[in-house]
Steps between C-alpha positions, in 0.01 A plus 500: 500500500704559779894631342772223509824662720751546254738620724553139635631386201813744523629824404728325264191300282294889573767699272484243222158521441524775150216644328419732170299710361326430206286759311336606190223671412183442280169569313227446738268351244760267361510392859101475571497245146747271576541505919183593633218251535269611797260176534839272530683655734265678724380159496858332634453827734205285656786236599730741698465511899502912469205506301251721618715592796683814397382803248742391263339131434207434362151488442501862401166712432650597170659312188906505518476563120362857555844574730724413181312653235537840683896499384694457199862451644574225762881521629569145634786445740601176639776407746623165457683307830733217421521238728876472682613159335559414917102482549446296162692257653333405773110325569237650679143427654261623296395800777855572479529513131225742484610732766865542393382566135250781661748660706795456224277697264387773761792572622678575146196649336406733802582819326269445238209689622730786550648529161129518366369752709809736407443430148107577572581839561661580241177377268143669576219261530694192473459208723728254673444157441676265812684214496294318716180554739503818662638475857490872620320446821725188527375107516193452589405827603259670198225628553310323261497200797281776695296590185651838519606712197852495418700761750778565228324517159745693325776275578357131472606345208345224306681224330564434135266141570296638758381709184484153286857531351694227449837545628663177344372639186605863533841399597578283230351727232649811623820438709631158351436345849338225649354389888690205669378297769615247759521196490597146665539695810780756306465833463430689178786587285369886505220694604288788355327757593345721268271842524467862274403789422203540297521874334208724314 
């Protein structure tokens, strides 16, 4: 999806766009019981326009439950973006809608990656789980199109659904939060992102 220009809709509307950080962490077999349901989601997976295109999506030549069962500690972190009360004011076209909600949740959620690869290092054999599809050889561009191996293994990421999680779920159970979404051409009231750190 090509990245609505933010920057058009002033530097005064850019400045009031605030997001947290939300974070706890958990027992990864409390999370595999009551989040985790491999058939469903890998199955609304199927549905996605990235599946099959990047190393991070699926169909995988292994089971997603074998990834979680290999930790016991999963440190989820979540930045929430609230929508300036400016933008929930107005109506958009549906392209719009989507693209503003995209780039409103990039652009405040962009340091995510990096806060989980510091805290990798400072945990041996633990593995950062994204907060989204893995765009290190940016959109469009992995090499899984070519039916090439993956050219940065140890840094692509998978997602907590692209491994049959259920984020609704997780987020409600664990952080007391929930996913909005747009509606009657208005934006959401908030957006989510959420990823992690599973540890040994």
């Amino acid at each position: 999806m090509e990245l609505f220009d933010l920057s058009i809709l002033g530097k005064d509307i850019l400045q009031q766009i605030e997001s947290k950080i939300i974070s706890t962490e958990i027992d990864v077999t409390d999370f595999i019981e009551h989040c985790v349901d491999v058939p469903r989601f890998l199955g609304c997976c199927g549905e996605c326009p990235n599946f099959g295109k990047t190393w991070s999506c699926p169909p995988y030549d292994f089971d997603p439950l074998d990834i979680w069962k290999q930790y016991s500690r999963f440190y989820l972190y979540a930045i929430k973006t609230i929508t300036p009360a400016v933008l929930l004011e107005k109506t958009y076209e549906l392209d719009e809608l989507l693209k503003i909600g995209a780039q409103v949740t990039v652009a405040a959620t962009e340091g995510m990656t990096e806060h989980l690869e510091e805290e990798q290092k400072k945990y041996p054999d633990s593995r950062v789980i994204g907060g989204g599809r893995c765009l290190l050889c940016g959109e469009g561009n992995c090499s899984r199109l070519k039916g090439e191996p993956c050219r940065f293994p140890e840094k692509m990421s998978y997602s907590i659904e692209s491994l049959g999680g259920n984020v609704q779920e997780t987020l409600k159970r664990y952080l007391n939060e929930d996913i909005y979404w747009g509606k009657d051409g208005h934006l959401a009231p908030s957006y989510i992102r959420i990823g992690g750190l599973l540890k040994k």
